[in-house]
C-alpha positions as a printed Julia matrix, in Angstrom:
152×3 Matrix{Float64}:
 -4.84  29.72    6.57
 -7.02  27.14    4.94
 -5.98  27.81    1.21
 -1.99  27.51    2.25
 -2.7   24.41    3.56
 -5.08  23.33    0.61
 -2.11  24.67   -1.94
  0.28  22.68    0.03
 -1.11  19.37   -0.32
 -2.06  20.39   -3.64
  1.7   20.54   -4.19
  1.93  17.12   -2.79
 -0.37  15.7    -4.82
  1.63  17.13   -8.04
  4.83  15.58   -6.39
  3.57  12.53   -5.97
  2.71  12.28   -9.86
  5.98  13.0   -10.55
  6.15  16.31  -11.55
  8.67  18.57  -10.11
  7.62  21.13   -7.24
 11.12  23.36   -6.88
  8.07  26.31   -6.77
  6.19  26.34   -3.8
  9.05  25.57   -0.75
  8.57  28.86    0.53
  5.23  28.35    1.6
  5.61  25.12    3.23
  8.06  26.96    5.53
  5.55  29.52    6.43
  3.23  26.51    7.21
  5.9   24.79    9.78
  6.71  27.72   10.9
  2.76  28.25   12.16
  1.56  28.81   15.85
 -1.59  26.56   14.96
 -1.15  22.81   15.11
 -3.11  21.76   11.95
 -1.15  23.84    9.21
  2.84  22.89   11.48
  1.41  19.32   11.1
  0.28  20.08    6.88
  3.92  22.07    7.3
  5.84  19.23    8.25
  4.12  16.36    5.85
  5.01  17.94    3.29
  8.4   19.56    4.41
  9.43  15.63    4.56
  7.76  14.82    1.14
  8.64  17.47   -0.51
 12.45  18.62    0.48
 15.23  16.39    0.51
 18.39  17.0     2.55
 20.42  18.8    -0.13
 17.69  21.28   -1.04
 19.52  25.06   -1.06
 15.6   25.33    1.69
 17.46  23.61    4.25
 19.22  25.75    5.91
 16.15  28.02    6.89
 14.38  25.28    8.09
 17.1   24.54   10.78
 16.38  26.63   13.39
 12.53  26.0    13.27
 12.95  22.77   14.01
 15.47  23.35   16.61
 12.79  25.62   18.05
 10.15  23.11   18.01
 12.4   20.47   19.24
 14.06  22.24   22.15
 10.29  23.75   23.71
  9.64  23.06   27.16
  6.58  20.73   27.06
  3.73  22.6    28.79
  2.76  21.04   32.2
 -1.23  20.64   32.55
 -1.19  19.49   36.12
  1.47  22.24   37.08
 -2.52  24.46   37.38
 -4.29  21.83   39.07
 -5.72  21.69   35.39
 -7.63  25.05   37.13
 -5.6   27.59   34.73
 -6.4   28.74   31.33
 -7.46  26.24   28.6
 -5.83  26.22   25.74
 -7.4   28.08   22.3
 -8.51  25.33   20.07
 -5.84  26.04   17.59
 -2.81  25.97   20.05
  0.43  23.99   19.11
  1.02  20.7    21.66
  4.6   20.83   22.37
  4.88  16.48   22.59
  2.92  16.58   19.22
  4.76  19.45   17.63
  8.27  17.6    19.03
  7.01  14.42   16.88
  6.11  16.12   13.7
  9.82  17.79   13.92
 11.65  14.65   14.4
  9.64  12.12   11.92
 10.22  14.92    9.34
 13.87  15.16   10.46
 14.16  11.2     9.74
 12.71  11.56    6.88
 15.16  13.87    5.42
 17.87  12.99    6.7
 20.38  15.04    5.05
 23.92  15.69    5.6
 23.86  19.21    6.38
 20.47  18.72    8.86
 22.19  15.7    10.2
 25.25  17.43   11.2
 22.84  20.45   12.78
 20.26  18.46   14.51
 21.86  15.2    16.06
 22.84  16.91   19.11
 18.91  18.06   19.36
 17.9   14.68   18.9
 19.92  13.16   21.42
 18.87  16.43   24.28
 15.3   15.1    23.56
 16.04  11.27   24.22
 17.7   11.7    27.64
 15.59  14.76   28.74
 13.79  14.37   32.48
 10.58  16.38   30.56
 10.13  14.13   27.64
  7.27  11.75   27.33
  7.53   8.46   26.3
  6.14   9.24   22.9
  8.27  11.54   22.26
 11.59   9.81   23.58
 10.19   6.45   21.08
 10.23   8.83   18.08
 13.62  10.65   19.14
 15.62   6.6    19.02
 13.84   5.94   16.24
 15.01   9.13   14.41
 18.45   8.6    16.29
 18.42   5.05   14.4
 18.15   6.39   11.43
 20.53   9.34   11.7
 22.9    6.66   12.35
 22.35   4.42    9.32
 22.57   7.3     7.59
 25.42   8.98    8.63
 27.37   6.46   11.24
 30.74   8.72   11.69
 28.61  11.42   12.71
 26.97   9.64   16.17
């Protein structure tokens, strides 16, 4: 809803003065964890701001972003473009993929690194990526790897 995603960036705001924002984790995840694009993108902005990869949060947030990462992108000329349109608050599966891994590089922890490389690399050599989405996957691939070279 509008005031989660207000209180989240509120939260953001407070972080980014310096203050310390251990509170309000739990409703970031309900944000990335949202069918509607705008509060999985407010979700993941501040899911990369706000957590870091040791965060006790972490390991809930795994298989989210597994989920969003691993969705079969929707095909819009598989109807023709003649089938249903899509609600105006429908998640893009490209967009939602991006959001997933630019959060993921941000992070970067040891624990999400170990759980989500193998993800990341699916998504890079996968027939039904797009181009967008296979840029973001080597760049968050790149730095996975600074981060944690044994691992790749």
């Amino acid at each position: 809803s509008y005031q989660r995603k207000k209180y989240a960036l509120k939260l953001v705001y407070i972080h980014v003065l310096g203050y310390e924002v251990d509170f309000g984790h739990a409703e970031v995840l309900v944000l990335v964890r949202s069918t509607k694009y705008n509060e999985k993108s407010v979700g993941y902005v501040a899911l990369s701001l706000l957590l870091r990869g040791s965060d006790p949060v972490m390991g809930s947030i795994v298989n989210t972003m597994k989920k969003d990462l691993t969705t079969a992108p929707t095909n819009a000329n598989a109807t023709g473009g003649k089938g249903k349109k899509k609600s105006k608050g429908t998640v893009k599966n490209d967009a939602v993929q991006c959001l997933a891994l630019c959060s993921l590089a941000n992070i970067s922890g040891l624990e999400l690194i170990q759980a989500m490389h193998v993800e990341v690399q699916h998504v890079l050599v996968s027939k039904h990526s797009t181009e967008q989405v296979k840029k973001k996957s080597a760049l968050c691939l790149l730095r996975l790897s600074r981060t944690s070279p044994n691992l790749l």
